[in-house]
C-alpha positions in Angstrom: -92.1 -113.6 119.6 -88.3 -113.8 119.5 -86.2 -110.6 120.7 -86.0 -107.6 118.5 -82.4 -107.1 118.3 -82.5 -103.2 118.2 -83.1 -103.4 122.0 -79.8 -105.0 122.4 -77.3 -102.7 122.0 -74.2 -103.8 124.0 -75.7 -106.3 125.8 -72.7 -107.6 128.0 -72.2 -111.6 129.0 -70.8 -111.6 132.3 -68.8 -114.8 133.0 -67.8 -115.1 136.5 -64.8 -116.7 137.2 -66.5 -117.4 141.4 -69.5 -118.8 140.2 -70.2 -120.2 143.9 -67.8 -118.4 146.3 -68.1 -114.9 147.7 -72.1 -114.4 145.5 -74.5 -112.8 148.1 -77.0 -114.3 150.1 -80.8 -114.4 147.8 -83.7 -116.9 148.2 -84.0 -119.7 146.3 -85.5 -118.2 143.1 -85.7 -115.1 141.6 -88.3 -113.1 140.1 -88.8 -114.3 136.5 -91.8 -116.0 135.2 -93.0 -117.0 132.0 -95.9 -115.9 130.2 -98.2 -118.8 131.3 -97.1 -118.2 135.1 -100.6 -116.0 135.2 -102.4 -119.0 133.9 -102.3 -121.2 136.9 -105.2 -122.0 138.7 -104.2 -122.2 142.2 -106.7 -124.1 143.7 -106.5 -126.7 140.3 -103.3 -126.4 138.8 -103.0 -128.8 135.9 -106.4 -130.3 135.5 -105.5 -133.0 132.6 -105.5 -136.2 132.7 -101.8 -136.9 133.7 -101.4 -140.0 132.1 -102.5 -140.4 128.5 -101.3 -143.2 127.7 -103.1 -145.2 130.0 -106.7 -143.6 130.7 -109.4 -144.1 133.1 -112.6 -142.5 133.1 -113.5 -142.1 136.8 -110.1 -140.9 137.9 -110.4 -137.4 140.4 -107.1 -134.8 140.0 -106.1 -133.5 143.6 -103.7 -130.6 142.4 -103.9 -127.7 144.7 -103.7 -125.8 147.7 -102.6 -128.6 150.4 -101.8 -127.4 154.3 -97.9 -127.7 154.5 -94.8 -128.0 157.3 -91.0 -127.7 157.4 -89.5 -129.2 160.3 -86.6 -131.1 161.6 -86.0 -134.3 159.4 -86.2 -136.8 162.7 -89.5 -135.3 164.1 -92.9 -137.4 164.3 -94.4 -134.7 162.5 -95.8 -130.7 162.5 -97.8 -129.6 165.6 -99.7 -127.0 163.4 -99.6 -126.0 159.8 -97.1 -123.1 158.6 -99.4 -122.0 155.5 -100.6 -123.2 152.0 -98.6 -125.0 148.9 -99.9 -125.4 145.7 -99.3 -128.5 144.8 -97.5 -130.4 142.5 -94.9 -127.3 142.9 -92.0 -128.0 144.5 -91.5 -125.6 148.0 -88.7 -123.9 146.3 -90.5 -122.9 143.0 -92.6 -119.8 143.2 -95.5 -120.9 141.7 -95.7 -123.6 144.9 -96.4 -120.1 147.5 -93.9 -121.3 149.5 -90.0 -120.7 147.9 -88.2 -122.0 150.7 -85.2 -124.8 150.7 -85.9 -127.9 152.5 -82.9 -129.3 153.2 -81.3 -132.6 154.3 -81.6 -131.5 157.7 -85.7 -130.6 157.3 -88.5 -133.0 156.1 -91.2 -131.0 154.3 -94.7 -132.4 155.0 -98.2 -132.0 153.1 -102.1 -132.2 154.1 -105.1 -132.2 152.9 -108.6 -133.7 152.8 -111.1 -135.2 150.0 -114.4 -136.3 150.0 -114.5 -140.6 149.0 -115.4 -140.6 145.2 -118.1 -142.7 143.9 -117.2 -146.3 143.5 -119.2 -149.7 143.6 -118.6 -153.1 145.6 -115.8 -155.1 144.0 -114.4 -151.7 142.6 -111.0 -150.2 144.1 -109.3 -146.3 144.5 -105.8 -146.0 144.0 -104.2 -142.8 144.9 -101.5 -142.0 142.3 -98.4 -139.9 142.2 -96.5 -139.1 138.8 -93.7 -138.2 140.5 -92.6 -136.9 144.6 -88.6 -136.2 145.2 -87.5 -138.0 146.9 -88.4 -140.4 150.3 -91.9 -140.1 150.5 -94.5 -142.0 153.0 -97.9 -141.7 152.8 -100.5 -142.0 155.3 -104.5 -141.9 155.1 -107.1 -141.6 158.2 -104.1 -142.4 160.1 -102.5 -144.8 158.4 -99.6 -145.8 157.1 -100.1 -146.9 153.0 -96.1 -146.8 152.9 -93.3 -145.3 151.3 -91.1 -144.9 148.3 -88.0 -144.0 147.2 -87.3 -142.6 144.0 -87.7 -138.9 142.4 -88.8 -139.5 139.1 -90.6 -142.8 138.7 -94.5 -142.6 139.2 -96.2 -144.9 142.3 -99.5 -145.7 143.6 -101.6 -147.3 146.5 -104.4 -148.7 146.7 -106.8 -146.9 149.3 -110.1 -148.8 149.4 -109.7 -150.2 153.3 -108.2 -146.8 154.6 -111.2 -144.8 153.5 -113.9 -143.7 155.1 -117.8 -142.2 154.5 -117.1 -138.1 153.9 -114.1 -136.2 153.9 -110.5 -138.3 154.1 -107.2 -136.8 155.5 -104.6 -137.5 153.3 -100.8 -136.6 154.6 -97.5 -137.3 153.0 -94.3 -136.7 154.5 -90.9 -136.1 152.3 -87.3 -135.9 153.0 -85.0 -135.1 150.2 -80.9 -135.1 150.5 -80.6 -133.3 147.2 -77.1 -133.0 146.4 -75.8 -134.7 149.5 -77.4 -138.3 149.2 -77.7 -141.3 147.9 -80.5 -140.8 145.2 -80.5 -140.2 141.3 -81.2 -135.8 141.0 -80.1 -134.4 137.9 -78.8 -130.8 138.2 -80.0 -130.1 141.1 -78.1 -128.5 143.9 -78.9 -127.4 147.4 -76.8 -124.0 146.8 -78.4 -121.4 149.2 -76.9 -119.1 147.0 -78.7 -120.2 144.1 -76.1 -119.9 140.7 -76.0 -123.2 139.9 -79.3 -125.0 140.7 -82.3 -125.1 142.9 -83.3 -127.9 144.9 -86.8 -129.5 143.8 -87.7 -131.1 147.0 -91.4 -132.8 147.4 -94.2 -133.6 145.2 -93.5 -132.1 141.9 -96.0 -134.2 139.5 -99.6 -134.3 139.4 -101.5 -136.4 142.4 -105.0 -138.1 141.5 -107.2 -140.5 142.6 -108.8 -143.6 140.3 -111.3 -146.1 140.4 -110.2 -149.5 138.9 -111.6 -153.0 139.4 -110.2 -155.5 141.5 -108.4 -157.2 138.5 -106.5 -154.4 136.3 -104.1 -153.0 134.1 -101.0 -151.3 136.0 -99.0 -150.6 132.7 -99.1 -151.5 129.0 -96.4 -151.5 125.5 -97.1 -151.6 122.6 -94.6 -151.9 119.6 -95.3 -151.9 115.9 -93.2 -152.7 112.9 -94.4 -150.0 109.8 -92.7 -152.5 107.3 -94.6 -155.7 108.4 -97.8 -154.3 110.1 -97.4 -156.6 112.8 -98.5 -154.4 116.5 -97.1 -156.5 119.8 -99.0 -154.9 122.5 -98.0 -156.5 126.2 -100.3 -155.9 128.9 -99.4 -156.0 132.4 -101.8 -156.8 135.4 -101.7 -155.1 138.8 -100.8 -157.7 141.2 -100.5 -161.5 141.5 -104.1 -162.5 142.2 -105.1 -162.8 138.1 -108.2 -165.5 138.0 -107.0 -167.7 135.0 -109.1 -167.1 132.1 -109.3 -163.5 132.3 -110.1 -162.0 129.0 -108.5 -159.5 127.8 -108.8 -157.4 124.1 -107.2 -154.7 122.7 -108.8 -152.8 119.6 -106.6 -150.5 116.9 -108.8 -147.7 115.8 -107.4 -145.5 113.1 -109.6 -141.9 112.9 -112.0 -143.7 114.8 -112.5 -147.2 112.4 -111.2 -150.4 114.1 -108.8 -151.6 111.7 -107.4 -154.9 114.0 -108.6 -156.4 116.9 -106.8 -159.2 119.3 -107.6 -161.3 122.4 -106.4 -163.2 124.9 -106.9 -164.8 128.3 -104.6 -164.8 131.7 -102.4 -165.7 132.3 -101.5 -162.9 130.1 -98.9 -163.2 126.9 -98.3 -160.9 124.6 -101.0 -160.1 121.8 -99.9 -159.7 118.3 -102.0 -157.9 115.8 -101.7 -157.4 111.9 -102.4 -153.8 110.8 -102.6 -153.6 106.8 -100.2 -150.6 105.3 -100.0 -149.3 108.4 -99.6 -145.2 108.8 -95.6 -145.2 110.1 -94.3 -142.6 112.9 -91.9 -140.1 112.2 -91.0 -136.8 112.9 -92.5 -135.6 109.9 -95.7 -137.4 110.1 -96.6 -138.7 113.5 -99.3 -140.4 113.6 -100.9 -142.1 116.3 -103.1 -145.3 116.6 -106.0 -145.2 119.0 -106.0 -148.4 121.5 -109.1 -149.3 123.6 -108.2 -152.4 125.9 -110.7 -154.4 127.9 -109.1 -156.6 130.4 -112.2 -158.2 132.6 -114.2 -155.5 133.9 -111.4 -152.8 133.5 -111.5 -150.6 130.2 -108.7 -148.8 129.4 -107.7 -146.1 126.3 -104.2 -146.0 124.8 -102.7 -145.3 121.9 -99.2 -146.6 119.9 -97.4 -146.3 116.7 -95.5 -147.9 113.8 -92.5 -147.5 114.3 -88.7 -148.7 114.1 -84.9 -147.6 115.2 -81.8 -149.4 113.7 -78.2 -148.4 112.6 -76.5 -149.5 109.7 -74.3 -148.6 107.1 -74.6 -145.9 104.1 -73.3 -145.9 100.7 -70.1 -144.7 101.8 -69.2 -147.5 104.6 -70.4 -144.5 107.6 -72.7 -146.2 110.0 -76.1 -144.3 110.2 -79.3 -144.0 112.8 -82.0 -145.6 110.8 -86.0 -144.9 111.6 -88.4 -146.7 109.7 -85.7 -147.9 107.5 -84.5 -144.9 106.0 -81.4 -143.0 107.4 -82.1 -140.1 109.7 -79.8 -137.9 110.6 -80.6 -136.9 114.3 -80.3 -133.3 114.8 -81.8 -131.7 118.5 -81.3 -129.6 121.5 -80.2 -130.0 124.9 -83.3 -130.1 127.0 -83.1 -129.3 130.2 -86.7 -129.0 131.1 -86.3 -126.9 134.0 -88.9 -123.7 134.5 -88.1 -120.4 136.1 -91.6 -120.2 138.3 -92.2 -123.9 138.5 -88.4 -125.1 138.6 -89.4 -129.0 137.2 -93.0 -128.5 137.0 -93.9 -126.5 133.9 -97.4 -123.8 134.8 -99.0 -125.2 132.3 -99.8 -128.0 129.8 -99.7 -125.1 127.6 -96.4 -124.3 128.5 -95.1 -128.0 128.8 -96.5 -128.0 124.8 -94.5 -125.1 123.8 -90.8 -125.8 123.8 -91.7 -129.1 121.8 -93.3 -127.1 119.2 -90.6 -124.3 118.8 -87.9 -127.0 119.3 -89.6 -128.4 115.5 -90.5 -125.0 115.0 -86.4 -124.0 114.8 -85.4 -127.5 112.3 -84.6 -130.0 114.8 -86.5 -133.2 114.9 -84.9 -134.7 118.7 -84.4 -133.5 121.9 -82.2 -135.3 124.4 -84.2 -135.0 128.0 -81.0 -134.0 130.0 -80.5 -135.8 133.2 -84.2 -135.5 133.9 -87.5 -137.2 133.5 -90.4 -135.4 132.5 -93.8 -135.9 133.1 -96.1 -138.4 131.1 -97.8 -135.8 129.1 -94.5 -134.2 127.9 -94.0 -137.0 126.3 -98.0 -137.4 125.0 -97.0 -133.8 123.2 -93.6 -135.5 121.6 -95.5 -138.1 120.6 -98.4 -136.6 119.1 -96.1 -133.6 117.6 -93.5 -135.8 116.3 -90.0 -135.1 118.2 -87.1 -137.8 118.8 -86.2 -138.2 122.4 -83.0 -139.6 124.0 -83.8 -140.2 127.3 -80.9 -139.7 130.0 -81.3 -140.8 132.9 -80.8 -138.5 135.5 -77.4 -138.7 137.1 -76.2 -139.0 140.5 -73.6 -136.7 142.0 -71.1 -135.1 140.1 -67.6 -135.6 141.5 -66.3 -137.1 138.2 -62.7 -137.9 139.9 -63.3 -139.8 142.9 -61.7 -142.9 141.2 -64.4 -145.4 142.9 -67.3 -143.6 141.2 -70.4 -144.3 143.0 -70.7 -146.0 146.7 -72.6 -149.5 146.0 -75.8 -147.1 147.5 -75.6 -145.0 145.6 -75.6 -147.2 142.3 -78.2 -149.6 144.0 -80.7 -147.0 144.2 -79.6 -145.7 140.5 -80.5 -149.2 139.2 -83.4 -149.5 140.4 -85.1 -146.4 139.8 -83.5 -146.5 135.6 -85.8 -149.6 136.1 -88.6 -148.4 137.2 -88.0 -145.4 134.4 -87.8 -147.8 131.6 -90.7 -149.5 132.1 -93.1 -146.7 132.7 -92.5 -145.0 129.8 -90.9 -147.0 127.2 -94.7 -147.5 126.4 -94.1 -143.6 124.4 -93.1 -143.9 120.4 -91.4 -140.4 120.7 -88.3 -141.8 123.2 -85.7 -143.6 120.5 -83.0 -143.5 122.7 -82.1 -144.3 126.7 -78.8 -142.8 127.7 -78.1 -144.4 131.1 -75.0 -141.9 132.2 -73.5 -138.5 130.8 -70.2 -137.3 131.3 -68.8 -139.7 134.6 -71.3 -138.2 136.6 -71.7 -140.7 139.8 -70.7 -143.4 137.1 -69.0 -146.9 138.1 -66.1 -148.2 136.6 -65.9 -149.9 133.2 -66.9 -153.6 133.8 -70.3 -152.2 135.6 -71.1 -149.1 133.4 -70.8 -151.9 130.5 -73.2 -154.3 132.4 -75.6 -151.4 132.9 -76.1 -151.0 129.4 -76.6 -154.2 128.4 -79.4 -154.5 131.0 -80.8 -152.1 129.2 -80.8 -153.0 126.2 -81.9 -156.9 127.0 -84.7 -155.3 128.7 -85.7 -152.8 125.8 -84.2 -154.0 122.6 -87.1 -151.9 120.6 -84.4 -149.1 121.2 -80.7 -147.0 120.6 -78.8 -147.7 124.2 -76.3 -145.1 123.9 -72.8 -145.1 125.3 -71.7 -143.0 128.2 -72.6 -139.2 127.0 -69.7 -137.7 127.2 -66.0 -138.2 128.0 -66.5 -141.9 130.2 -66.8 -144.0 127.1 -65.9 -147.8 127.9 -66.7 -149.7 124.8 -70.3 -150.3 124.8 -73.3 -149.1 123.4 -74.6 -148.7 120.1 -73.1 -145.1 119.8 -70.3 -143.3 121.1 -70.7 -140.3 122.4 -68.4 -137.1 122.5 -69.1 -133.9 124.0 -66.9 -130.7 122.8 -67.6 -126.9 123.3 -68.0 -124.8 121.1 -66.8 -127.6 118.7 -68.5 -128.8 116.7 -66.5 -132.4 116.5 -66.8 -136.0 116.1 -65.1 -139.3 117.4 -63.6 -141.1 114.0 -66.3 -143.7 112.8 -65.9 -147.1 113.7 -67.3 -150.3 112.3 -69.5 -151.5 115.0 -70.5 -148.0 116.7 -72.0 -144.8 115.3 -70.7 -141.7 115.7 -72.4 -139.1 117.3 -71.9 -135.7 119.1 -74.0 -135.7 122.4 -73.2 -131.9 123.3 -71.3 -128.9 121.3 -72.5 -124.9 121.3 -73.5 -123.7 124.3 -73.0 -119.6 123.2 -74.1 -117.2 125.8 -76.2 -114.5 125.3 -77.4 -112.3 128.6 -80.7 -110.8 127.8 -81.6 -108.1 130.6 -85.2 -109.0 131.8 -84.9 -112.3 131.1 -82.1 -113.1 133.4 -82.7 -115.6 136.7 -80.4 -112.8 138.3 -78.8 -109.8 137.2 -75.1 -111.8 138.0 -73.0 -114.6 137.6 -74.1 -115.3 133.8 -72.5 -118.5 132.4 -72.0 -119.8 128.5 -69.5 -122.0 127.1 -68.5 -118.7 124.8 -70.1 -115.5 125.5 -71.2 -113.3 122.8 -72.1 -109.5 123.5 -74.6 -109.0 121.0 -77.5 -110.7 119.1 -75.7 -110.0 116.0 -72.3 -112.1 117.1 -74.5 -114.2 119.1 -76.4 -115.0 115.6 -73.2 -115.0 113.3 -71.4 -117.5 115.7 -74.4 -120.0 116.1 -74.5 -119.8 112.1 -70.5 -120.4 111.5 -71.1 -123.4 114.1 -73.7 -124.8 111.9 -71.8 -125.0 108.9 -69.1 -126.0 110.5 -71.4 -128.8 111.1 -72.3 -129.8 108.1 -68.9 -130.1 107.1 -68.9 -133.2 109.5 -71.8 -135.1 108.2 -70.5 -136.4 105.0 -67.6 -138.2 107.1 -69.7 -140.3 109.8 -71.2 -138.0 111.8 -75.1 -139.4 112.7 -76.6 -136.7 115.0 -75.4 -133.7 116.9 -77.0 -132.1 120.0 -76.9 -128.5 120.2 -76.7 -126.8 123.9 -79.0 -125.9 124.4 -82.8 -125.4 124.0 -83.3 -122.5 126.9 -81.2 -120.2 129.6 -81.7 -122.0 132.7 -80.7 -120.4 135.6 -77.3 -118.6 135.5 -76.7 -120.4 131.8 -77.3 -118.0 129.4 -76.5 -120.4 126.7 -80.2 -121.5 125.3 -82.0 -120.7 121.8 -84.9 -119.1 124.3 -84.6 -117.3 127.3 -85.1 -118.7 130.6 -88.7 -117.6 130.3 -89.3 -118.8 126.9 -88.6 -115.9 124.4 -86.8 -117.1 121.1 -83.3 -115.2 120.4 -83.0 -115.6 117.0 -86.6 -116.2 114.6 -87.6 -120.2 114.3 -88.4 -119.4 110.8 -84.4 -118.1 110.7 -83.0 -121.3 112.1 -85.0 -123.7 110.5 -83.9 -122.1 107.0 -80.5 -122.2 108.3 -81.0 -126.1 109.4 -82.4 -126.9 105.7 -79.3 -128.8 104.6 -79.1 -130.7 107.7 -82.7 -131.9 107.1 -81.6 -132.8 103.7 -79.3 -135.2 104.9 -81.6 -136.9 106.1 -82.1 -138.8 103.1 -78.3 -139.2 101.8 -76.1 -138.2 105.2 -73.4 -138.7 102.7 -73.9 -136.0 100.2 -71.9 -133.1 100.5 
């Protein structure tokens, strides 16, 4: 329910001029939950299947209570347990038991045992994690399965010759630098004072075990053309040991009818199907294929969609995003995807759900995922809801002057892991868009920003690969990308670019009870009521429109919720709508209506 404004009277924005200096000593997180904090099942948090697009039957979730450590970063490892977290909840979120930093100086390690699942001779476990920040090894029985770098990228081992008959001790160790390392992080900052941003330090995505044949699938894309009917699916094997002749088939079910089928043999190519007037994705009507895939004795379910991205002149001469063939103007919200009780781990799937459906709930049909990467089945609910993503990638540190940008560390662990990113989930319809870096933050110079992007693109041409977000603009990508706040603004259209506004807004509102803390409130414009909150969010939009009909293509709003001290969100930091959905997306109508002539006034 959004706020009812008569319990606002006077509500007061404070903006602190010492946002880090001289604030008081507090834990790492405050007191605030959402609604759905009460929902969580300690001892089996998040039960669903994590990955949807790529399902197994005999798969086993280990979310829960695991036995857990903090100690000094260089020691072999905990002489007894300090207590319980519930895992995946990073140690600093409340929802994990523990809220306590880590640190760069500490190494925060986990435990736990489970019995061997069924499996038969031939068959394999692999023991999966979506995602652990950010230097993680892994042992099992006493062994070391190894170790992985990387915060937001999903990983695996296989387990069969470290099990044993009964119960299995499982132990995973992780050290995390935060703000003070090498390593991709987002927003996150290791601010004992907490106004800026938490750390998120260990295993923060869901943690399962599968069964799988020797021979298998370790990832799959699929890719289909609405206009032609023509689905290229791309299937790609674990390993190298592939007997030739493997067969592999994929079917296309539509409701539940097979409408094409396809197959192949290994060494694997990609298989191309023909679909006949084939349903097309779009934020109005997303609709899904089903995909069942045999490949040997593995059987896998997937699903995919029709659909295209382009840019390309209108009418007028103004270049134009394009889905599907028809010009779309993109309209969304910042997204920052952070959680008050479970800090990068929403409480539930419930709660992972929501803000997609009140984002299309408010008029906007995108969200650009802000220097983070969510799990898989946030982007299962944007693809089966029907919301454009621009994926950033998240950035590195954030001293935007230091004229060398990032140490050649630094940007070889960012390349790899924006690998690793792109291909585990450019398999999702919903993401349109990968925006590599936003506003200089631990960005090299020109000639290697440039070569970034077009690495990108080569290896995903299916789509956008926008231009630095922000102010760090060198020349290539297919958009540029300005930032201004309030704004709104736009960079003057060009022939071979398309315009585009990456962040404006950002009005603060303080709601009392809502609030990460009680101090240090921060918006890009404060407002003191819902009333002038309301009127200056409205003169911003049709200040807006105003901007359409002379190039611009898509404008991000900051942003979609509060998170921590900034107060400048459509929702509360605990989810709780400041103005009515039904309100903005009246207010949005004309925006939507541009969809089909961006030109018109």
């Amino acid at each position: 329910m959004p706020l009812d404004k008569k319990l606002l009277p006077g509500l007061i924005l404070v903006v602190s001029a010492a946002l880090v200096a001289g604030a008081a000593e507090h834990r790492p997180h405050g007191n605030l939950k959402t609604r759905w904090a009460e929902k969580v099942d300690s001892d089996a948090p998040l039960p669903e299947h994590p990955r949807p697009a790529l399902q197994r039957e005999n798969w086993t979730n280990l979310n829960g209570r695991w036995d857990y450590a903090i100690i000094g970063k260089d020691a072999a490892g905990p002489e007894k347990w300090e207590g319980k977290i519930v895992v995946p909840f990073c140690a600093e979120s409340q929802l994990s038991g523990v809220q306590r930093f880590v640190g760069a100086e500490n190494r925060l390690w986990y435990r736990r045992c489970f019995a061997t699942p069924e499996f038969q001779p031939g068959e394999h476990v692999m023991l999966r994690f979506g995602a652990v920040d950010w230097d993680a090894t892994v042992w099992l029985n006493g062994k070391e399965l190894g170790n992985h770098k990387g915060g937001y990228d999903p990983f695996s081992f296989d387990v069969t010759d470290a099990l044993k008959k009964g119960e299995n001790e499982l132990v995973v160790s992780v050290w995390d630098p935060t703000d003070s390392g090498p390593q991709p992080r987002g927003k996150q900052v290791r601010n004992p004072r907490g106004i800026f941003y938490t750390a998120v330090t260990g295993i923060w995505q869901t943690v399962w075990l599968e069964v799988v044949p020797e021979v298998h699938l370790a990832c799959l894309n699929a890719e289909g053309d609405p206009q032609s009917g023509k689905l290229t699916v791309s299937l790609v094997a674990h390993g190298d040991k592939v007997p030739v002749g493997t067969r592999a088939k994929v079917s296309v079910l539509d409701e539940g009818t097979v409408v094409a089928t396809a197959q192949t043999e290994a060494p694997l190519g990609p298989l191309n199907l023909q679909v006949n007037n084939p349903k097309p994705w779009s934020p109005d009507s997303p609709h899904l294929y089903q995909l069942q895939i045999t490949f040997g004795k593995d059987s896998v379910e997937s699903y995919c969609a029709f659909r295209t991205v382009s840019w390309r002149a209108d009418e007028e001469g103004f270049n134009r995003l394009s889905l599907n063939g028809k010009l779309l103007f993109h309209f969304g919200l910042l997204d920052q995807g952070w959680w008050p009780d479970g800090l990068y781990t929403a409480p539930t799937d419930e709660a992972l759900r929501y803000d997609i459906e009140v984002t299309k709930a408010m008029g906007f049909n995108m969200a650009r995922k802000h220097v983070k990467v969510e799990p898989q089945r946030w982007y299962y609910w944007a693809d089966k809801l029907g919301l454009l993503v621009w994926q950033d990638m998240p950035s590195g540190f954030i001293h935007v002057k230091q004229p060398e940008g990032r140490s050649r560390v630094d940007h070889e662990n960012f390349k790899r892991e924006l690998a690793a990113v792109v291909k585990s989930f450019r398999h999702h319809p919903c993401i349109v868009a990968w925006i590599p870096y936003n506003e200089g933050w631990g960005q090299p110079g020109k000639e290697e920003t440039n070569t970034v992007l077009q690495w990108v693109h080569q290896e995903d041409p299916s789509r956008y690969v926008g231009g630095p977000s922000g102010w760090t603009d060198h020349g290539w990508g297919d958009w540029k990308d300005v930032h201004k706040y309030p704004g709104p603004t736009m960079a003057p259209p060009m022939q071979d670019r398309v315009s585009v506004l990456g962040e404006f807004g950002g009005l603060g509102l303080a709601i009392p009870g809502h609030l990460w803390r009680d101090d240090h409130h921060w918006g890009h414009q404060k407002a003191k009521t819902l009333d002038e909150f309301t009127s200056k969010y409205e003169a911003l939009i049709r200040h807006l429109e105003r901007l359409v009909p002379n190039g611009l293509a898509a404008a991000v709003y900051t942003q979609t919720t509060d998170c921590e001290s900034e107060v400048n969100g459509l929702m509360t930091y605990d989810r709780i709508p400041k103005i009515e959905p039904a309100r903005l997306s009246k207010l949005h109508a004309r925006l939507r209506q541009s969809d089909a002539n961006p030109s018109s006034p």
